[in-house]
C-alpha positions in Angstrom: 0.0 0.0 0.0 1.1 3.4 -1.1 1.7 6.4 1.4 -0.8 8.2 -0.6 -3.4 5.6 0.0 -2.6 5.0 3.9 -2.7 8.8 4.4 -6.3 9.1 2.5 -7.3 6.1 4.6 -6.0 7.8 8.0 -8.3 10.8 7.1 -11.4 8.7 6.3 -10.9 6.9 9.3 -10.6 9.9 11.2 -13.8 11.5 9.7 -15.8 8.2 10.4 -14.3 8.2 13.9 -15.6 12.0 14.4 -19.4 11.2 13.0 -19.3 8.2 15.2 -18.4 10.5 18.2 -20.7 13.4 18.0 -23.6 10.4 17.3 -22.4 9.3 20.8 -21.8 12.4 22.1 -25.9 13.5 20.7 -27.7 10.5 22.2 -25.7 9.0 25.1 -27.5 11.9 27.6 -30.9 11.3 26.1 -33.5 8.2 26.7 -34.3 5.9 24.1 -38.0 5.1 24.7 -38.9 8.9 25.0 -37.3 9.6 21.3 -39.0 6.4 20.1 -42.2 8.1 21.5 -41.6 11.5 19.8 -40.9 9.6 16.7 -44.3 8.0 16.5 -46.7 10.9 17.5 -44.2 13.1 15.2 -46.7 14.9 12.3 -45.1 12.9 9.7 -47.1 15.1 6.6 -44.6 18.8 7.9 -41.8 16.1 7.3 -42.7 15.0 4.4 -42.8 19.0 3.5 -39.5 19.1 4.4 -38.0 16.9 1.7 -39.8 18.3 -0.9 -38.7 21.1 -0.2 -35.3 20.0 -0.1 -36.2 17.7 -3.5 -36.9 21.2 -5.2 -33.5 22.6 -3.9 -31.7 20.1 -5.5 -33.2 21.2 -9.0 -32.9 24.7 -7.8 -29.1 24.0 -8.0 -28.8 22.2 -10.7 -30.2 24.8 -12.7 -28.4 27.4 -11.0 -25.0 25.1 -11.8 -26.0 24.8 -15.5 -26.0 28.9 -15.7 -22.6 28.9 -14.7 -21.5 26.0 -17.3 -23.6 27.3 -20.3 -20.7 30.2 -20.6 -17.7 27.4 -21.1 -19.8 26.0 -24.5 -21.6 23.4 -22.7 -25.5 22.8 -22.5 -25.9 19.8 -20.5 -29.7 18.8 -20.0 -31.6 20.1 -16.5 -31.8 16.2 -16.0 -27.6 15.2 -16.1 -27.4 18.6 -13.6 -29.6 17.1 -11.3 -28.4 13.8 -11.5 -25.3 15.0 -10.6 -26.0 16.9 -7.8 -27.8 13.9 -6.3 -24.5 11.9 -6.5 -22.6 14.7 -4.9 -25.0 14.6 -1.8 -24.6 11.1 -1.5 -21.0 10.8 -1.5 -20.8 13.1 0.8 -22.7 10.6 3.1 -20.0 8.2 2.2 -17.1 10.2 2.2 -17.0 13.5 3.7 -15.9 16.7 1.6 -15.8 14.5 -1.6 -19.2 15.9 -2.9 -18.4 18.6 -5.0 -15.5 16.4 -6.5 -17.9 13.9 -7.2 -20.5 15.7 -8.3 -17.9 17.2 -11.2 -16.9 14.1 -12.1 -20.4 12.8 -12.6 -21.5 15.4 -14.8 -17.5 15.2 -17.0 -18.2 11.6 -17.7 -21.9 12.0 -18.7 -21.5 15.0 -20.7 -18.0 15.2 -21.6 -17.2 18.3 -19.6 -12.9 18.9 -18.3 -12.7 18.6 -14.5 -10.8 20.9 -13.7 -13.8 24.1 -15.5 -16.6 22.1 -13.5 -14.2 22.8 -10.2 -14.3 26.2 -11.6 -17.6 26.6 -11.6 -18.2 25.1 -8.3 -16.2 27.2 -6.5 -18.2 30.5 -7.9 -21.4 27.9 -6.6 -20.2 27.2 -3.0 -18.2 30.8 -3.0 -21.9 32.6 -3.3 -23.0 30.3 -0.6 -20.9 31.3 1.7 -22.0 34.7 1.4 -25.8 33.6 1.4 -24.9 31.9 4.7 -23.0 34.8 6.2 -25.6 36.8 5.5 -28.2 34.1 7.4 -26.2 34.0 10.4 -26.1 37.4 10.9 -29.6 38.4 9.9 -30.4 35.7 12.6 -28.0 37.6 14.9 -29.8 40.8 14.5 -33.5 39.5 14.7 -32.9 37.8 17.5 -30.2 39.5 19.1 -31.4 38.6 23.0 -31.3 34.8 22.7 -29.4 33.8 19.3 -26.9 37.0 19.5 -26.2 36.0 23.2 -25.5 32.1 22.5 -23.0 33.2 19.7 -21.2 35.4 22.3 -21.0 32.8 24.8 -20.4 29.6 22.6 -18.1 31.5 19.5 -16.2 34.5 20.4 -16.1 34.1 24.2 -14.4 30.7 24.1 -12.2 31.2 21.2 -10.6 34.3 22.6 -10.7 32.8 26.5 -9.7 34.8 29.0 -7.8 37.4 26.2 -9.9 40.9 25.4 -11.7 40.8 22.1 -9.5 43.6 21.0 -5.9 41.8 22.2 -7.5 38.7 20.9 -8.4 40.1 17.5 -5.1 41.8 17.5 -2.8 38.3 18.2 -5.0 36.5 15.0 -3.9 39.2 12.5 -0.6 38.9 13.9 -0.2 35.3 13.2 -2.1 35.6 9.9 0.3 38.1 8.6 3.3 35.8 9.6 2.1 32.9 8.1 1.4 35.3 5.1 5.3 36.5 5.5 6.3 32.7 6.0 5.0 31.6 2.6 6.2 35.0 0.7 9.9 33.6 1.9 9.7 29.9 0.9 7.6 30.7 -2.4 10.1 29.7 -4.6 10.8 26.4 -2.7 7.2 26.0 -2.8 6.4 26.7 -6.6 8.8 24.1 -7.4 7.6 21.5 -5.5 5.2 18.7 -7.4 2.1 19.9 -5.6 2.1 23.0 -5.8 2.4 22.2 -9.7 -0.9 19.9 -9.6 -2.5 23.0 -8.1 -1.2 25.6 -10.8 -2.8 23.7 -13.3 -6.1 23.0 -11.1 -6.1 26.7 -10.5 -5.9 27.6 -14.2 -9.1 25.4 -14.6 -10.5 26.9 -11.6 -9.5 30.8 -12.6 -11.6 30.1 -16.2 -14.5 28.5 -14.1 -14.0 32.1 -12.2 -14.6 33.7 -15.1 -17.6 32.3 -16.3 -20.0 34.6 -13.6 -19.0 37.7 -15.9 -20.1 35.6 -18.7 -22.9 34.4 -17.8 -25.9 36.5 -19.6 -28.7 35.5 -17.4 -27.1 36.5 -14.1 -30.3 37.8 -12.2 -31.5 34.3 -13.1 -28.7 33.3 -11.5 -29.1 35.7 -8.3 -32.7 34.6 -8.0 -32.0 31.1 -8.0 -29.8 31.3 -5.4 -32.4 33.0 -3.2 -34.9 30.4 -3.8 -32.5 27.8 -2.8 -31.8 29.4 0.4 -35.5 30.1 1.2 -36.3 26.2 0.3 -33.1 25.9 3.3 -35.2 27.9 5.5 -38.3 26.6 5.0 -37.1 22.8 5.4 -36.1 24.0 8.8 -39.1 25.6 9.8 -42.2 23.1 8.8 -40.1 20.5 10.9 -40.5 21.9 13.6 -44.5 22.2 13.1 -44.3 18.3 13.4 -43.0 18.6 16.9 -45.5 19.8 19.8 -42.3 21.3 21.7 -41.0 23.0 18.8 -44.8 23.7 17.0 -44.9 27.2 18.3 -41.8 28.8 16.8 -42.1 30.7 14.3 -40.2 31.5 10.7 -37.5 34.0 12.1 -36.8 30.9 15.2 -36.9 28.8 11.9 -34.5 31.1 10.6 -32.4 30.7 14.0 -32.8 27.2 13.6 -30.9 27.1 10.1 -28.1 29.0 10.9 -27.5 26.7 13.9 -27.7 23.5 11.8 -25.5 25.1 9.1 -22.4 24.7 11.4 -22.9 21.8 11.7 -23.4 20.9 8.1 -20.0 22.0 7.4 -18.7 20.3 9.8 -15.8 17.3 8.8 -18.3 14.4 9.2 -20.5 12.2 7.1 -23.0 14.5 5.2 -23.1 16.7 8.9 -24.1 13.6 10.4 -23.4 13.5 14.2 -22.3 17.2 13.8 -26.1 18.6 13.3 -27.6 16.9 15.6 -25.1 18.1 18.6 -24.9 21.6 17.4 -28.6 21.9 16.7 -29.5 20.6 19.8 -27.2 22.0 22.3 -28.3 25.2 20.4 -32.3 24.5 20.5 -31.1 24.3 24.5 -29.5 27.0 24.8 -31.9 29.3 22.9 -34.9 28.6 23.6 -34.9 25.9 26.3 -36.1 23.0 24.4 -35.7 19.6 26.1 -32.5 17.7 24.7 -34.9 15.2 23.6 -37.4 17.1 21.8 -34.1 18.9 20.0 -32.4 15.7 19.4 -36.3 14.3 18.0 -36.1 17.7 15.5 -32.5 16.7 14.4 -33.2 13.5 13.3 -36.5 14.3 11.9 -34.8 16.8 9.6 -31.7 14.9 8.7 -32.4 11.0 8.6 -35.5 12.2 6.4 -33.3 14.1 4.1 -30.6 11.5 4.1 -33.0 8.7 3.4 -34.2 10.4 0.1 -31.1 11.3 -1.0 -29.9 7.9 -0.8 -32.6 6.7 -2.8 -32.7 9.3 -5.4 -28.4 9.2 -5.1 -29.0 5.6 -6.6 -31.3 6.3 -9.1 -29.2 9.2 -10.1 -26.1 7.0 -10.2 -27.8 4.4 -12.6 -29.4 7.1 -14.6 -25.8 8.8 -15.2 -24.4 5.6 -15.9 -26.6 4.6 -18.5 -26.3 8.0 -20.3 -22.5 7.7 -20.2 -22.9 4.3 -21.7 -24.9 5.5 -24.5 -22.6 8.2 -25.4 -19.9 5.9 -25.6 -21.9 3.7 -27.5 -22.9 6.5 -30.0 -19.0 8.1 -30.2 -18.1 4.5 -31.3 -20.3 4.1 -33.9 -19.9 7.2 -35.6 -15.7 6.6 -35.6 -16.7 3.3 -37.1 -16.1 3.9 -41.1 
């Protein structure tokens, strides 16, 4: 076995390790027979709301994805984008932070598309996302200043900074930032001769004309409207779940709002598809906030992301065959045209 292959191995291992953890760390405080008993008096039709919601997100993204490709020469059909998306989501259940990889390399091999644009292309995606979510957290922050504005205090800045002032403590991480900065400006010409840093030149180059492709593209409201759909599907999802719950059943959109922003950390989080993650942060934070029982929080967790995750397994599948197939007809077609 190659050191490149132990070392991917190690990581996975440690990733699986961490999901197994927080799952632990989620339910080892909580009893069983009282989740069991939210879980059957649940109101299973807000669920069900839920993932369609989420099943309309995923075309919402495809079609916001195929905006962003149409500018490279490329008109995959709404179908191959969604497909693909699908298959990102589920190996990200498999393998954590291989989604968007995947998800590339789906759609390349269906529709004929180089990598290393697609990566461009995501990264204008997920780089617009992070400004959506930004944007969430603090809009949560400043509707509910009092309860979500005060956990953030306590649970973010307070403990990352310790016992330091904010200012000395904001002060010391620009410091280091800048010397890491400095660091790298003195070894750069060790570094640009090193093999990696080669692989990621040319991934870059890819990556800088996937960049481009935003000033390109001719439909960019389209574009800007799609991504606020997608993120209102994101918030909705969160909310009907937690009409299904009699603890939850009386907050309203801006606590669903709340409610996002607190699963989105975990989300992000190093683990299986945020599995273990979300349900910790979401119900420590359900806790903290508003004072819902651990078990009625850890009962909205699951609801939300076993649901999700058990449709996107089954439609992952589907996708998977589906993208197969249409690779193997397109193979099937190239060949028999070169035939003379």
């Amino acid at each position: 076995m190659n050191k490149k292959r132990r070392n991917s191995i190690f990581k996975l291992s440690i990733f699986f390790l961490l999901t197994a953890f927080l799952l632990w760390f989620s339910f080892k405080d909580v009893r069983l027979e009282e989740l069991l008993a939210g879980l059957r008096t649940a109101s299973y039709g807000w669920v069900l709301a839920g993932v369609l919601l989420g099943i309309a997100a995923y075309f919402i993204r495809a079609q916001r994805w195929r905006l962003l490709i149409e500018p490279l020469g490329y008109k995959p059909t709404l179908g191959a984008m969604y497909n693909a998306v699908i298959v990102g989501y589920l190996a990200n259940l498999l393998f954590p932070r291989f989604g968007e990889v995947a998800r590339c390399g789906a759609l390349a091999k269906s529709d004929k598309i180089p990598l290393n644009k697609l990566v461009g292309t995501v990264v204008v995606e997920r780089t617009f996302d992070m400004l959506c979510l930004i944007a969430i957290v603090l809009s949560a922050f400043a509707l509910r200043v009092d309860t979500f504005g005060k956990f953030i205090r306590e649970n973010v800045f307070q403990k990352l900074s310790g016992s330091l002032p904010s200012g000395l403590f904001l002060l010391l991480a620009a410091a280091i930032a800048v010397a890491l900065a400095a660091l790298a400006w003195a070894l750069r010409r060790r570094l640009l001769r090193s093999a990696a840093v080669q692989k990621i030149w040319t991934l870059a180059k890819g990556v800088g004309d996937g960049l481009k492709t935003f000033a390109a593209v001719k439909r960019r409201w389209e574009f800007l409207l799609h991504s606020a759909l997608l993120w209102l599907c994101y918030w909705g999802m969160s909310w009907v779940v937690l009409l299904a719950i009699p603890a939850t059943s009386g907050l309203g959109l801006v606590d669903g709002l709340v409610v996002m922003a607190l699963g989105s950390f975990g989300v992000v989080a190093p683990t299986n598809g945020g599995l273990g993650a979300f349900h910790a942060i979401t119900t420590f934070g359900m806790h903290a906030i508003y004072a819902i029982p651990e078990t009625d929080g850890l009962l909205y967790a699951t609801l939300t992301h076993e649901s999700q995750m058990l449709f996107i397994i089954i439609l992952g599948i589907v996708a998977y065959v589906q993208l197969f197939l249409r690779s193997g007809k397109k193979k099937k077609c190239h060949e028999s045209q070169s035939i003379p």
